[in-house]
C-alpha positions as CSV (number, residue, x, y, z in Angstrom):
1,X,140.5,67.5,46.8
2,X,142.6,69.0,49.5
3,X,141.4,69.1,53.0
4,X,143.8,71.9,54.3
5,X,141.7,74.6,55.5
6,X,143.5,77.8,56.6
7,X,141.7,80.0,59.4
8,X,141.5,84.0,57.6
9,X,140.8,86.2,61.0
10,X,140.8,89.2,58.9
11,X,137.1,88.3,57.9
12,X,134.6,91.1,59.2
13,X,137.2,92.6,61.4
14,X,135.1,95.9,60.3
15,X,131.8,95.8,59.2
16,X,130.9,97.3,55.8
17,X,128.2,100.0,55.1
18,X,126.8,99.9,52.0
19,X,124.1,101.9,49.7
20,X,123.5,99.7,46.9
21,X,121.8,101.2,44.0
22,X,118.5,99.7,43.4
23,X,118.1,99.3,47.2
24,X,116.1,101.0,49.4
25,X,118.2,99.9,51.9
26,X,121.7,100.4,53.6
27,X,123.4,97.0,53.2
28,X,125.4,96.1,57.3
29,X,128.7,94.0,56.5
30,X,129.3,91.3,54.2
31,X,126.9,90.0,52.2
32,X,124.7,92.1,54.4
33,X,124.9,89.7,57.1
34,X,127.4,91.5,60.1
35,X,124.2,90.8,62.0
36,X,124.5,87.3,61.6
37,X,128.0,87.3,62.0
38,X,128.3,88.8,65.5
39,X,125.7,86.0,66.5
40,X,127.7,83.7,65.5
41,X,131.3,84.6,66.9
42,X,128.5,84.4,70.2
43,X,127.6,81.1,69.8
44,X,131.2,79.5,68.5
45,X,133.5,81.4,71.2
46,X,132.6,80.2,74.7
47,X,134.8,83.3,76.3
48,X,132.9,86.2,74.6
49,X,129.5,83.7,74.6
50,X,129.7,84.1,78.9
51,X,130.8,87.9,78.8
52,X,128.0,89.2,76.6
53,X,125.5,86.9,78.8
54,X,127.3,88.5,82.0
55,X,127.1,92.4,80.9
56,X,123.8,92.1,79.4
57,X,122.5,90.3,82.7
58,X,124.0,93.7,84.8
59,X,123.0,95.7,82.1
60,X,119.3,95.0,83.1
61,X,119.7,94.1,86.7
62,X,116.2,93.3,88.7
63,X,114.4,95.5,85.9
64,X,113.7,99.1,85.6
65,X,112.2,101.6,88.3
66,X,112.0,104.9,89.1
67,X,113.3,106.5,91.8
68,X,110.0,108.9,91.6
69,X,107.1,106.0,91.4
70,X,105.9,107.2,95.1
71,X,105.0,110.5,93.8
72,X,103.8,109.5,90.9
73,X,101.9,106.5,91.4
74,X,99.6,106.9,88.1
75,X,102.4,108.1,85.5
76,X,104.6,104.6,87.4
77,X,101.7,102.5,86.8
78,X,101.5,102.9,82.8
79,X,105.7,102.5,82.5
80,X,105.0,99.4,83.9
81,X,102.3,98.4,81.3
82,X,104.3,99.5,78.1
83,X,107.7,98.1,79.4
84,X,107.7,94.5,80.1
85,X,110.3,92.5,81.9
86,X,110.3,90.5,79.0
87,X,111.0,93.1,76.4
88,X,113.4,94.7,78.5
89,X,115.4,91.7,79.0
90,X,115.4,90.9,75.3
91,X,116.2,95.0,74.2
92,X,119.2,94.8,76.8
93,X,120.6,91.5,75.3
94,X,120.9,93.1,71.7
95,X,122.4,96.2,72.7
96,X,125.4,94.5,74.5
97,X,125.8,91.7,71.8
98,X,124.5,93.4,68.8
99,X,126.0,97.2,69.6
100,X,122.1,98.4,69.3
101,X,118.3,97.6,69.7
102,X,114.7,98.5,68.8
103,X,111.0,98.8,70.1
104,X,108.2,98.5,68.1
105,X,105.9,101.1,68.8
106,X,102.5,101.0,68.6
107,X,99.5,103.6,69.0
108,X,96.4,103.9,70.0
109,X,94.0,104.5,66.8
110,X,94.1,108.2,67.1
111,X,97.7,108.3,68.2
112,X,97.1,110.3,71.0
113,X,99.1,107.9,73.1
114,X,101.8,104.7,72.6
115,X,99.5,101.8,73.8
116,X,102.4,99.1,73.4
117,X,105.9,98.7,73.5
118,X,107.8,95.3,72.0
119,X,111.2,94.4,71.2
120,X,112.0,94.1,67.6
121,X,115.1,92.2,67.0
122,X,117.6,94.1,65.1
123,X,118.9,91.5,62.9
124,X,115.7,91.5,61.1
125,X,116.3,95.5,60.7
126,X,117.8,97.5,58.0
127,X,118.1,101.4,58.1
128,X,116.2,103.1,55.0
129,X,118.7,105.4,53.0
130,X,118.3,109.0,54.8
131,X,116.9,111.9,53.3
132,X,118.1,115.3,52.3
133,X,117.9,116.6,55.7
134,X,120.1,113.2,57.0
135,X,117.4,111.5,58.8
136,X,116.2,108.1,58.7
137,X,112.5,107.7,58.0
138,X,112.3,104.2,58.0
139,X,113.6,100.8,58.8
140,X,113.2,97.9,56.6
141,X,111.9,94.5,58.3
142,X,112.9,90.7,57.1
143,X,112.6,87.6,59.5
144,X,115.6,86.8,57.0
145,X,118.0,88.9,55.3
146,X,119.6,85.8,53.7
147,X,116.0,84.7,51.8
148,X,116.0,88.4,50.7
149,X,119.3,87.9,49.0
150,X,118.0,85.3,46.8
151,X,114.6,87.4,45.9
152,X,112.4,84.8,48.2
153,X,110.9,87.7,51.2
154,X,110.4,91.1,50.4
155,X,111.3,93.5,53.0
156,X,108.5,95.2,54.9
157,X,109.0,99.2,55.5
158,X,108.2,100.4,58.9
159,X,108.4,104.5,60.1
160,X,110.9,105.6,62.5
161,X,110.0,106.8,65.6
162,X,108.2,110.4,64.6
163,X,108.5,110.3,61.4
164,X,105.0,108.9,60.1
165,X,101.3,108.9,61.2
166,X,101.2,105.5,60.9
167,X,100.1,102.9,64.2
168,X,102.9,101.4,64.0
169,X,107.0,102.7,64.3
170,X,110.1,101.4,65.1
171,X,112.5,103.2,67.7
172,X,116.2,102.8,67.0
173,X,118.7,102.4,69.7
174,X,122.2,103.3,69.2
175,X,125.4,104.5,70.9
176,X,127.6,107.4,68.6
177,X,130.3,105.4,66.6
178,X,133.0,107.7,65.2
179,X,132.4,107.4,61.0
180,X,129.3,105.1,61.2
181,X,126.1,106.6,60.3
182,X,123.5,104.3,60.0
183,X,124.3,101.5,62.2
184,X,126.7,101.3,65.2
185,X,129.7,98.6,65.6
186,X,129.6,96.6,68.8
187,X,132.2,97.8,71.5
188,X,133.9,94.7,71.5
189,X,134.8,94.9,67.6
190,X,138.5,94.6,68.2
191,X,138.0,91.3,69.8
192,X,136.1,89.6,67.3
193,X,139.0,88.1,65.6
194,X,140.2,86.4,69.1
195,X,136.5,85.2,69.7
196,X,136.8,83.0,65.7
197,X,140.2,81.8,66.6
198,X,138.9,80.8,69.9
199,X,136.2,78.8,68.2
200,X,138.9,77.6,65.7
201,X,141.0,76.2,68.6
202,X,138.0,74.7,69.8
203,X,137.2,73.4,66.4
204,X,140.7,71.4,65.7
205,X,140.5,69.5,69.5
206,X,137.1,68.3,68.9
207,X,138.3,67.1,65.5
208,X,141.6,65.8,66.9
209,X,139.4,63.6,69.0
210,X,137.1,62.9,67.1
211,X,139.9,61.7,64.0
212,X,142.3,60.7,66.5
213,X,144.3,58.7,63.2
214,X,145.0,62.2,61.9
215,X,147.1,63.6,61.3
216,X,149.0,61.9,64.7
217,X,150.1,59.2,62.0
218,X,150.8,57.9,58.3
219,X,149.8,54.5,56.9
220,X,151.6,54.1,53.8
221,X,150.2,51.0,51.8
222,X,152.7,49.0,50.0
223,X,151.0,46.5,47.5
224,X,149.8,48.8,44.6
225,X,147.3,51.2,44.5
226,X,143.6,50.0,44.9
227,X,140.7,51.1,42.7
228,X,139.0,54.3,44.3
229,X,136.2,52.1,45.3
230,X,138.5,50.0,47.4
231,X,140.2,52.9,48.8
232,X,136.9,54.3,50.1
233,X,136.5,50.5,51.7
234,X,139.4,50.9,53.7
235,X,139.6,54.0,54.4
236,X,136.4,53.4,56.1
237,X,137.3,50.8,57.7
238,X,140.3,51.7,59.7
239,X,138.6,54.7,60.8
240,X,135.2,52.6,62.9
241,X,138.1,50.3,63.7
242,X,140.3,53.0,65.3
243,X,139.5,56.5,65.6
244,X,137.7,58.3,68.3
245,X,138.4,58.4,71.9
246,X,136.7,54.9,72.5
247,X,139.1,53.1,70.3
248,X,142.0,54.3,72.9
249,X,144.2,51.8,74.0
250,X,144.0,49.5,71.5
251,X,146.5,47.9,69.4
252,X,146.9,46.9,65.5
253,X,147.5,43.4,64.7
254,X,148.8,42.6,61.0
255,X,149.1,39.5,59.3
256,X,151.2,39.9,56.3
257,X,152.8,37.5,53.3
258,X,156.7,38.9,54.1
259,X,158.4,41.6,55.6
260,X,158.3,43.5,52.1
261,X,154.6,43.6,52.0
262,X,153.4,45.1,55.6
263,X,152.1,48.3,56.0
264,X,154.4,51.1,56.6
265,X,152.6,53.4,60.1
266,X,154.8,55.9,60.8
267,X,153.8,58.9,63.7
268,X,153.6,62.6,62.4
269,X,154.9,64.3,65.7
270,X,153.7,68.0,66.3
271,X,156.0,70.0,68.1
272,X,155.2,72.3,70.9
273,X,151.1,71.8,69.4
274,X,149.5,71.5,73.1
275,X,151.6,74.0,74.0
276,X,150.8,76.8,71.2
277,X,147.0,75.7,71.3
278,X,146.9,76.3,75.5
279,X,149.0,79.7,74.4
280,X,146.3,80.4,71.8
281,X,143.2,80.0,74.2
282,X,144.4,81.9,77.0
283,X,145.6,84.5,74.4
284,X,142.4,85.0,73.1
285,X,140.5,84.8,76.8
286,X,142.5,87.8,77.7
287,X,141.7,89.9,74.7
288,X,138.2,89.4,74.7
289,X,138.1,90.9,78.4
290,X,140.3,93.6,77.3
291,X,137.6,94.0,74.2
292,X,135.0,93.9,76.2
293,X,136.5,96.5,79.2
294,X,135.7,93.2,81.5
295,X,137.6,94.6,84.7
296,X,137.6,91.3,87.0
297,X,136.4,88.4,85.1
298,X,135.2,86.6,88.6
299,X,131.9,89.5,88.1
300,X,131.3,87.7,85.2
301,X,131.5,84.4,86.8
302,X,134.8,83.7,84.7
303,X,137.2,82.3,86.7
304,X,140.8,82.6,85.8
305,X,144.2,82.2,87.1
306,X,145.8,85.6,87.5
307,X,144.8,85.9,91.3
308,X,143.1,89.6,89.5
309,X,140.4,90.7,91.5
310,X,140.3,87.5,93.9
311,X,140.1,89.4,96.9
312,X,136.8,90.5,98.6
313,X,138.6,94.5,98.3
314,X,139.5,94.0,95.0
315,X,136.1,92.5,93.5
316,X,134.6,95.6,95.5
317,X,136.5,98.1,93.5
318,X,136.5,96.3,89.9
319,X,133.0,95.7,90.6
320,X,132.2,99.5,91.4
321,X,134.7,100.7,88.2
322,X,132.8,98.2,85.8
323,X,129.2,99.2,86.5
324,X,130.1,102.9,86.9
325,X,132.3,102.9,83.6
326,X,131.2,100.4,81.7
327,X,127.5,99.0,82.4
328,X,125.9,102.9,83.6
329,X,126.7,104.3,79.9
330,X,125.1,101.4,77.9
331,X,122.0,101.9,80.6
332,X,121.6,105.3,79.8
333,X,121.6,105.2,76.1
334,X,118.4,102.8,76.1
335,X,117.0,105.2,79.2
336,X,116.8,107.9,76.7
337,X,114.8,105.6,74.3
338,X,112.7,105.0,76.7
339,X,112.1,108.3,78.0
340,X,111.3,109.3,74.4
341,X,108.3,107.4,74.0
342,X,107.3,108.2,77.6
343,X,107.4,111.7,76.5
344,X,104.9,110.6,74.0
345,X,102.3,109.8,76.8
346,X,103.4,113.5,78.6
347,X,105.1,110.7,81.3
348,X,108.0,112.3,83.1
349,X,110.1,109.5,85.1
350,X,113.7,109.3,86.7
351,X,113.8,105.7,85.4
352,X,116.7,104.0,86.2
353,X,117.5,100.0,86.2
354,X,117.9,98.3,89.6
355,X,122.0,96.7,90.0
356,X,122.7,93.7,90.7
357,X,125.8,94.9,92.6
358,X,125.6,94.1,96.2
359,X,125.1,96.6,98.5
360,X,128.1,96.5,100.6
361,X,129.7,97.0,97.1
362,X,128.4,100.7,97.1
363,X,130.0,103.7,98.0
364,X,128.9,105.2,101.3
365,X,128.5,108.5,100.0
366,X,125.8,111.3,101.6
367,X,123.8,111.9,98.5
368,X,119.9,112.7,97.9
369,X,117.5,110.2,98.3
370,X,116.7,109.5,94.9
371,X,120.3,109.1,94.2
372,X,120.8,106.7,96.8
373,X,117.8,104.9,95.6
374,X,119.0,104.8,92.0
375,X,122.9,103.5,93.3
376,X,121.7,100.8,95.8
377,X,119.1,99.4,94.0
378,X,116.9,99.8,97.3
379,X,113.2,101.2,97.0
380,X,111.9,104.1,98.8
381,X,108.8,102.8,99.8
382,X,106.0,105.0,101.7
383,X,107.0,103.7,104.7
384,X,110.7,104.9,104.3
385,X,110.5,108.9,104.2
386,X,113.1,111.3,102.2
387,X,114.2,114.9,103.3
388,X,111.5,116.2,101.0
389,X,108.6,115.0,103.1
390,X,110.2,115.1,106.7
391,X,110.9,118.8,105.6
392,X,107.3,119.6,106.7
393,X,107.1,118.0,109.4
394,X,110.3,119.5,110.8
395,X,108.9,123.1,109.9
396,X,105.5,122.1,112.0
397,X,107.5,120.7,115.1
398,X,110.2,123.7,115.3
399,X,107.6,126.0,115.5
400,X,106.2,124.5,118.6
401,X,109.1,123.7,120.1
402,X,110.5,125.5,123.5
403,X,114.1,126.3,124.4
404,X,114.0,125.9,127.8
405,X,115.5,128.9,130.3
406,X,117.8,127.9,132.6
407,X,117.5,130.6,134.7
408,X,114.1,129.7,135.4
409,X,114.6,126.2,134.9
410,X,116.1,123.0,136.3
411,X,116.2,119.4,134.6
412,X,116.0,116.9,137.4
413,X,115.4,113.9,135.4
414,X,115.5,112.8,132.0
415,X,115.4,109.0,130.5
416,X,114.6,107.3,126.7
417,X,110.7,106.7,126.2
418,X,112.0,103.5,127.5
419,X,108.6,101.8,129.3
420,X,105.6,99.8,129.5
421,X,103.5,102.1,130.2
422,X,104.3,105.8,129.2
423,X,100.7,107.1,130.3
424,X,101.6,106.1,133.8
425,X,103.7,109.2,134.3
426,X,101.5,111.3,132.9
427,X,98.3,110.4,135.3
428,X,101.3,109.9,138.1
429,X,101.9,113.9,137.8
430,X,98.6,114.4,137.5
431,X,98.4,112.7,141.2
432,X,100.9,114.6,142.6
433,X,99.9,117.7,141.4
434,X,98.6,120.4,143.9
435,X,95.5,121.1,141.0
436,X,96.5,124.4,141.3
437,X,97.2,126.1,137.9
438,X,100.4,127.3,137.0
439,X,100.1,130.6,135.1
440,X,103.3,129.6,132.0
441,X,101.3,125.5,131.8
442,X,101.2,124.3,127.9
443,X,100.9,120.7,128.9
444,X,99.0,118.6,130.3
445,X,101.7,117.2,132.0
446,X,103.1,120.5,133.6
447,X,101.6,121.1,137.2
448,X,102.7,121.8,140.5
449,X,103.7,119.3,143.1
450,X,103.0,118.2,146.6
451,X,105.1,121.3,148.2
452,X,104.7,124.1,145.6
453,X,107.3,123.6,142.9
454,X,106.1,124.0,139.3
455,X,107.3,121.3,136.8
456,X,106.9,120.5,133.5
457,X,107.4,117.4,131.4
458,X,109.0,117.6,127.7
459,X,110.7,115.1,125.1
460,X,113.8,115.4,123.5
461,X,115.0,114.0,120.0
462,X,118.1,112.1,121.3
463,X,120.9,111.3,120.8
464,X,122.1,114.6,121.1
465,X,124.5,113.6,117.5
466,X,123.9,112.8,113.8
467,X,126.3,110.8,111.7
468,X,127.5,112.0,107.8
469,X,124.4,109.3,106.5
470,X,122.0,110.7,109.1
471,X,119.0,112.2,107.6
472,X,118.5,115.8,107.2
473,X,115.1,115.8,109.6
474,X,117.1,114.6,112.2
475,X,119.9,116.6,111.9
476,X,117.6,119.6,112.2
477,X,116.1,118.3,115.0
478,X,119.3,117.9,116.6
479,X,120.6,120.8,115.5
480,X,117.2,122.8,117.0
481,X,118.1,121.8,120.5
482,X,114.5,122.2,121.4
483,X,112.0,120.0,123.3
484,X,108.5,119.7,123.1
485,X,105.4,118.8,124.3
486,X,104.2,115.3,123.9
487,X,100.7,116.9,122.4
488,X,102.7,118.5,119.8
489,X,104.2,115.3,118.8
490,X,101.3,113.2,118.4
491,X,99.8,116.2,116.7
492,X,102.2,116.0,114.1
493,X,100.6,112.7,113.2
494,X,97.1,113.6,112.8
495,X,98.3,116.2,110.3
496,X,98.3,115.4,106.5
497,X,101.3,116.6,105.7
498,X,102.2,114.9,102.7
499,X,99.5,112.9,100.9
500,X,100.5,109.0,100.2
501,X,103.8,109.5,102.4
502,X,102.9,107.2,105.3
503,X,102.5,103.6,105.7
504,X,100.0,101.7,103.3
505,X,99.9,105.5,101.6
506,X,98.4,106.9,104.7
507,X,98.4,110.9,104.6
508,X,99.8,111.1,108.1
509,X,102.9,109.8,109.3
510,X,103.3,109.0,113.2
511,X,106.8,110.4,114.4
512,X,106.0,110.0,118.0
513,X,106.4,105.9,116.9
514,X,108.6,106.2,113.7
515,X,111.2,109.5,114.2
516,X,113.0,109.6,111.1
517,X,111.5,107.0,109.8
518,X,112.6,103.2,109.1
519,X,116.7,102.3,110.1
520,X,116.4,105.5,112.5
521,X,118.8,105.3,115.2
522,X,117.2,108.5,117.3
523,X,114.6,108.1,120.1
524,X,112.7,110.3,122.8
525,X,114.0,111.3,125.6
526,X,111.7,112.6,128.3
527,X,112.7,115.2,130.4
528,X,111.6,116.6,133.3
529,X,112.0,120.4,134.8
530,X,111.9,121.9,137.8
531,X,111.1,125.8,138.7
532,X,114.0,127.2,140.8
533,X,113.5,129.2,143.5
534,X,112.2,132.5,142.9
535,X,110.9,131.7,139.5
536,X,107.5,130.7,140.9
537,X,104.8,132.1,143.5
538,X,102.4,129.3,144.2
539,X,100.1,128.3,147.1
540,X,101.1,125.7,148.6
541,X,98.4,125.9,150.9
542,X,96.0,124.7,148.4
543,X,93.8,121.6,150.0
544,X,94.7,119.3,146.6
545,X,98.5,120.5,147.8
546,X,98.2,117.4,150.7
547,X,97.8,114.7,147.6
548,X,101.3,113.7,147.8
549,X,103.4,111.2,145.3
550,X,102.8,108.2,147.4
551,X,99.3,108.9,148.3
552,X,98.9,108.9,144.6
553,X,100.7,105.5,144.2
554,X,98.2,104.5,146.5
555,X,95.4,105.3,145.4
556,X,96.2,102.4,143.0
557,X,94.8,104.2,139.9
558,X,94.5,101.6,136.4
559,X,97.1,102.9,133.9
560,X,97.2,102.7,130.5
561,X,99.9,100.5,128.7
562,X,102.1,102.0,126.1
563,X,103.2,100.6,123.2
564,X,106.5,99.4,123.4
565,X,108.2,100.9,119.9
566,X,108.2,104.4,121.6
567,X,111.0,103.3,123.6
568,X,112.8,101.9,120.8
569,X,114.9,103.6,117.7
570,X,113.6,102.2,114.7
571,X,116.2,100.7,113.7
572,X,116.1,98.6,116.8
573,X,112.4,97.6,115.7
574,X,111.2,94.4,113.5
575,X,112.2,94.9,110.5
576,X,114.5,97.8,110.8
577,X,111.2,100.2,111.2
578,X,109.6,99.0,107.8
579,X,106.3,97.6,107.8
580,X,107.0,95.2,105.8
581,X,110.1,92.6,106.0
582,X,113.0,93.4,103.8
């Protein structure tokens, strides 16, 4: 029997389709087996075994979301329910390694609704033969397609998704594959050959160490030829005696009648053989990533010696390229399986998976909230507003605001919301107020002091600048160059502007503490203004006229204490402004 064994990498280098007649079924590859196959070349090939675990890791990311869950807290709440982490995380694995996936769908008893979702693995699937209209109605299901073959499991038929009434139906997951109808190759087809010899090359060390007699070396018997029995004895023999890595270092000692009669060992040199084999391994490293569109194998946790994608900028950029060309696509094919049986449920959702990619990895790009939730990964929680609710409270404030005339007016002091106790200058102009009332007063912090002059108090949104990343509420506020009354802006918080949008899902949402909202870097300034001359015709004569500033100071009069985050930009706060810690 010859134990030469030579390595065919042609094998399932493409996968064969066929209707069999007599089969309800389309036969996938081989035997019908590609499916088994492709699980194999992941198990034997340690290169392709770490990329498919890598991609179908960032494939799924931390799970799915929607960047819409806060307005739609119900229609969130049953994605959740239907979609496990569990499945999802098993339905990502086959699509990377397999090239597809499927969920087994099941309804309520009156189908009016999908009432759970489970992954179905897709080697146990086979498509039904489509119909005159080219769709497939059904999947056929086997726990094995090998026991099939030899007539020991009949496969069980199972609708497509829509195309029964039944309770239960399978929905199929592919990506378009030029001249493949029924099933889809995986994307890394041209590699497979490079992931068996890498299993190959794997395959002859272990056996080189394993056999370390051959074929290093050739004993050559010289006194006759033994019977087959005795041939098997030594044979035996000299292999516990001195194969195998633990036998290394040890030396053969003969005793023989003469010269004419000892064993003849001679070595069997290989030449070049590490040299070819290292050749081969790196050779078939390299073409999986190629196969496999892996741009910087350090994403995957591979490391290798090029020096490719080393760097901090480099892994930035081959980190950004991979997920926006390679990982988004595969994301969006089983996002559109998804959204088809949320459609069953009339459940609308931006649903998007959460990246794994760091955040200093993303582009620093203006774009809507949503967007920037689905890029970063990061949540929009309630306590974190978008334009869309800010928008009405912008349109509230503005039309309260004041643009102050300078002809009539004079700012003689302005500083950030930066004490203690903010309700001590209120009830200090009060003090100093002559009580007299100033005909144009919309605040309860406008009066008249000591010696006649009107002034008013009013808050700024400041700085007076916004940034490319600022939000849009505060560049309109900037923008408005207004000021306003400090009643105005703790109105705006008693107002329910936008149902669920504050903290804890409050309806109101305190901009007086929060401005824009959490990582904020605006804060109120308060101003104060002075009537000039001319623009004012007081009397000064009034008896409350003689309360003075200092008399007022005085008087010692208990103030209320402020709290401190008016002073402070949110992004300056605990936590960055959010209520919770991030």
């Amino acid at each position: 029997m010859s134990n030469i064994r030579f390595v065919n990498l042609s094998s399932y280098t493409t996968p064969v389709v066929k209707e069999q007649t007599g089969k309800e079924w389309v036969a996938y590859g081989e035997n019908n087996l590609y499916f088994d196959y492709l699980i194999e070349r992941y198990n034997g090939s340690a290169t392709n075994n770490a990329i498919i675990n890598g991609m179908s890791e960032l494939i799924y990311g931390k799970g799915l979301d929607a960047s819409d869950s806060n307005r739609k807290p119900n229609e969130y709440a049953q994605m959740k329910s239907l979609f496990t982490k569990d499945c999802l995380r098993k339905v990502t694995a086959d699509y990377k390694m397999m090239g597809q996936c499927a969920f087994q769908v099941i309804y309520s008893k009156d189908r009016s609704k999908v009432t759970e979702v489970y992954h179905m693995p897709i080697e146990s699937l086979r498509a039904e033969k489509c119909n005159e209209e080219g769709d497939i109605e059904a999947y056929y299901y086997a726990k094995s397609w090998v026991e099939v073959a030899k007539k020991k499991e009949i496969p069980t038929r199972i609708a497509a998704f829509g195309f029964s009434n039944d309770g239960i139906e399978i929905l199929y997951v592919r990506p378009y594959r030029a001249g493949f109808y029924y099933y889809s190759p995986v994307d890394y087809q041209g590699g497979l050959p490079y992931a068996e010899l890498e299993e190959e090359v794997a395959n002859y060390h272990i056996n080189n160490i394993k056999n370390g007699l051959a074929p290093s070396m050739l004993i050559n018997m010289n006194n006759g030829v033994p019977t087959e029995e005795e041939r098997y004895t030594i044979e035996n023999r000299i292999i516990e005696k001195f194969s195998g890595t633990s036998n290394s270092g040890k030396f053969i000692l003969a005793f023989n009648d003469n010269k004419e009669m000892a064993a003849d060992i001679t070595p069997v040199q290989l030449s070049d053989a590490s040299d070819q084999y290292q050749f081969l391994s790196s050779e078939s490293m390299q073409k999986l990533m190629v196969a496999h569109r892996v741009t910087s194998p350090m994403l995957l946790g591979i490391k290798d010696s090029s020096g490719l994608g080393n760097n901090a900028e480099e892994l930035k950029t081959a980190s950004i390229l991979f997920e926006n060309t390679v990982i988004a696509p595969m994301q969006e094919n089983i996002l559109d399986g998804l959204d088809k049986i949320l459609a069953y449920n009339d459940i609308s959702l931006n649903l998007y998976f959460k990246t794994l990619q760091p955040l200093e990895f993303r582009d620093n790009v203006v774009v809507d909230a949503e967007t920037k939730e689905e890029q970063t990964g990061v949540k929009l929680s309630k306590e974190e507003p978008n334009d869309d609710h800010l928008d009405s409270m912008f349109n509230l404030l503005d039309e309260v605001g004041e643009v102050i005339n300078e002809d009539e007016w004079e700012l003689v002091e302005e500083a950030p919301v930066d004490y203690d106790a903010e309700e001590q200058m209120e009830k200090f102009f009060a003090f100093a107020s002559t009580g007299t009332a100033f005909p144009n007063s919309k605040s309860t912090q406008d009066g008249v002091t000591s010696d006649g002059k009107p002034y008013k108090v009013r808050y700024g949104y400041a700085p007076n600048q916004a940034g490319s990343n600022s939000r849009e509420f505060c560049k309109k506020m900037i923008s408005a160059n207004k000021v306003y009354r400090k009643e105005d802006i703790l109105e705006m918080g008693n107002k329910a502007v936008n149902e669920g949008f504050g903290p804890k899902g409050a309806a109101t949402y305190d901009i007086w503490f929060y401005k824009g909202g959490a990582r904020c870097h605006h804060f109120w300034m308060r101003k104060v203004f002075m009537a000039k001359e001319g623009a004012y015709n007081v009397d000064a004569k009034n008896p409350n006229a003689e309360i003075s500033v200092n008399k007022a100071k005085k008087e010692g009069a208990e103030l209320d204490v402020n709290n401190i985050n008016v002073a402070k930009r949110p992004v300056d706060m605990p936590n960055e402004g959010f209520l919770n810690p991030r």
